[in-house]
C-alpha positions as CSV (number, residue, x, y, z in Angstrom):
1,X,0.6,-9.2,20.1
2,X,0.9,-10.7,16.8
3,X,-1.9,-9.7,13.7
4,X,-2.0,-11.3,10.1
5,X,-4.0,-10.6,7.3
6,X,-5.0,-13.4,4.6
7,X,-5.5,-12.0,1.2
8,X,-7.3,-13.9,-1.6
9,X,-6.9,-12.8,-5.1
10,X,-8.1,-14.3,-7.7
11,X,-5.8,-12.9,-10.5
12,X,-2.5,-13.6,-9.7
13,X,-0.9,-11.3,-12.7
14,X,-2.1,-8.5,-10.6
15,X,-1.0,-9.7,-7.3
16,X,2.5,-7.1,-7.2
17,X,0.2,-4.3,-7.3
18,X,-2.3,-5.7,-4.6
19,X,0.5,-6.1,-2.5
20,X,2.0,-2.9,-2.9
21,X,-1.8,-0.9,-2.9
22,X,-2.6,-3.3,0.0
23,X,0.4,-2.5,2.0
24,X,0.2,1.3,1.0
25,X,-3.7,1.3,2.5
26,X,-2.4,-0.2,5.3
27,X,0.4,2.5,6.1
28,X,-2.1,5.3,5.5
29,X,-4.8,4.5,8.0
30,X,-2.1,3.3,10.6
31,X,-0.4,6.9,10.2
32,X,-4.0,8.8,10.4
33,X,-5.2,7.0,13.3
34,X,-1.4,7.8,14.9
35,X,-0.4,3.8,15.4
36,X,3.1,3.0,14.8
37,X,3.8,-0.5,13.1
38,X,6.9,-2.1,14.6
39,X,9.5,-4.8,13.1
40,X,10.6,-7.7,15.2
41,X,13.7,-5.8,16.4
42,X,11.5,-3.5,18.5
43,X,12.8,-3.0,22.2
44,X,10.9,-0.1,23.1
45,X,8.5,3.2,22.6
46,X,10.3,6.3,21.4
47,X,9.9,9.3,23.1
48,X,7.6,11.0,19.8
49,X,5.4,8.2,17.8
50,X,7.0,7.4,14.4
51,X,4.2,7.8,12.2
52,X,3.9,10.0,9.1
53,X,1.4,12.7,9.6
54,X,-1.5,12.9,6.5
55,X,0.3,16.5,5.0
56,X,3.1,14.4,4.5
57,X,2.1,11.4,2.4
58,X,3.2,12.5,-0.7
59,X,6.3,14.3,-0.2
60,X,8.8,14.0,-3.2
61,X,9.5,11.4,-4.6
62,X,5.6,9.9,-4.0
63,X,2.8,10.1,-5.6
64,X,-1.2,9.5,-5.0
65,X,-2.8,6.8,-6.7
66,X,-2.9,7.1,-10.3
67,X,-0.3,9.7,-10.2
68,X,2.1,9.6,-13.2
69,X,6.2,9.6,-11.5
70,X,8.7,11.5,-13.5
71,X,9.8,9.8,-16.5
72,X,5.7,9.1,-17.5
73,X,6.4,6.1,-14.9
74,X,3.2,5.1,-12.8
């Protein structure tokens, strides 16, 4: 089964950080609701889901939103 999201944006300077907070949202609620996202190169389920679970999210080196990284990066 094949999904695809279309994404309009109207301000196309900001479109690299749509992406990324687009594609970030989309992790997150995959991983809480336990549902694995698979590349084309997938042959079969592993024996333990691959998903991140929530206490996790933010291990070193990432941050929440509107976190500052080290070096006053955000």
């Amino acid at each position: 089964m094949t999904y695809e999201i279309n994404v309009f944006c109207d301000t196309p300077e900001r479109m690299r950080v749509l992406y990324s907070d687009l594609h970030r949202n989309i992790l997150d609620v995959f991983n809480e609701y336990g549902v694995q996202i698979m590349t084309p190169a997938y042959e079969g389920d592993p024996d333990e889901p691959k998903v991140v679970p929530q206490e996790r999210w933010f291990t070193a080196p990432a941050q929440p939103a509107g976190g500052t990284g080290e070096g006053g990066v955000e």
